[in-house]
N, C-alpha and C positions, 0 to 999 in steps of 0.2 A: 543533466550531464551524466552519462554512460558513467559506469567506474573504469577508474586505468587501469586494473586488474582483469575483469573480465568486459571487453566491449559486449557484448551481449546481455549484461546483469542486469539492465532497468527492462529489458522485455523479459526477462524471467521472472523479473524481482518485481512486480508492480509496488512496491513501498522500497524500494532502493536509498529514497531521498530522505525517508521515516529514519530507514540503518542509518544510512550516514549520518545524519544529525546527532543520534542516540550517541553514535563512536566518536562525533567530536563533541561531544559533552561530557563525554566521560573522560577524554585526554586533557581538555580544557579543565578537565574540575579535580585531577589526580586521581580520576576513576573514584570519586566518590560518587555513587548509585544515588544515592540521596537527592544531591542535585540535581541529574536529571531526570526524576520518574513522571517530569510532564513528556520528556521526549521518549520514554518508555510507552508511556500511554497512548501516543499518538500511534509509535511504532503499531502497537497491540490491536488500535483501531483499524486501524489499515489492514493489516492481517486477517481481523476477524472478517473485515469487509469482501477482500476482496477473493478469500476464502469460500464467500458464501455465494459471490458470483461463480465462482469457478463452479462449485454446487451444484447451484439452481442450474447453470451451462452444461452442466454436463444431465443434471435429469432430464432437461429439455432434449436433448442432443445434438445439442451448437457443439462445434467446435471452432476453434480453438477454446478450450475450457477457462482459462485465461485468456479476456479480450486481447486482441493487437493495440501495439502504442497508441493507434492513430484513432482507436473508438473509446478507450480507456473514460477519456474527458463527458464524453456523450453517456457513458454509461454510469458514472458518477451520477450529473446533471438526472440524468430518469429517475436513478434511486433515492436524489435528493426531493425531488418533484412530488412522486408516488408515496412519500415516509410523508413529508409536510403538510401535503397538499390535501390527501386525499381523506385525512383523520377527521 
């Protein structure tokens, strides 16, 4: 689900759903950070992830440097395949 702030933010944001979670965990818990540094974590993973697609997308020189919505899925799945699989 898009934010209601910016209809745009989950294609900019590929971890939109990471933030939200993190900012309703923090309202949920009085903003005690403590409680939720698994939803930090995830946040961080995501970032780092999908950081390093944009990365390797751009050394290549794909663009968009950030996949679109609609390959996002597909290109998790390869990176999950290629890490597990191939060790």
């Amino acid at each position: 689900m898009p934010s209601l702030k910016n209809p745009d933010a989950e294609r900019n944001n590929p971890c939109l759903k990471e933030q939200e979670a993190s900012y309703k965990c923090l309202d949920k818990n009085g903003f005690d950070a403590e409680k939720c540094e698994l939803y930090f974590d995830n946040y961080n993973t995501c970032k780092k992830f999908w950081g390093k697609v944009s990365k390797d997308r751009r050394a290549k020189g794909l663009t968009p440097y950030l996949p679109d919505l609609t390959e996002r899925e597909h290109v998790k799945q390869e990176y999950l395949k290629n890490v597990y699989f191939t060790s």
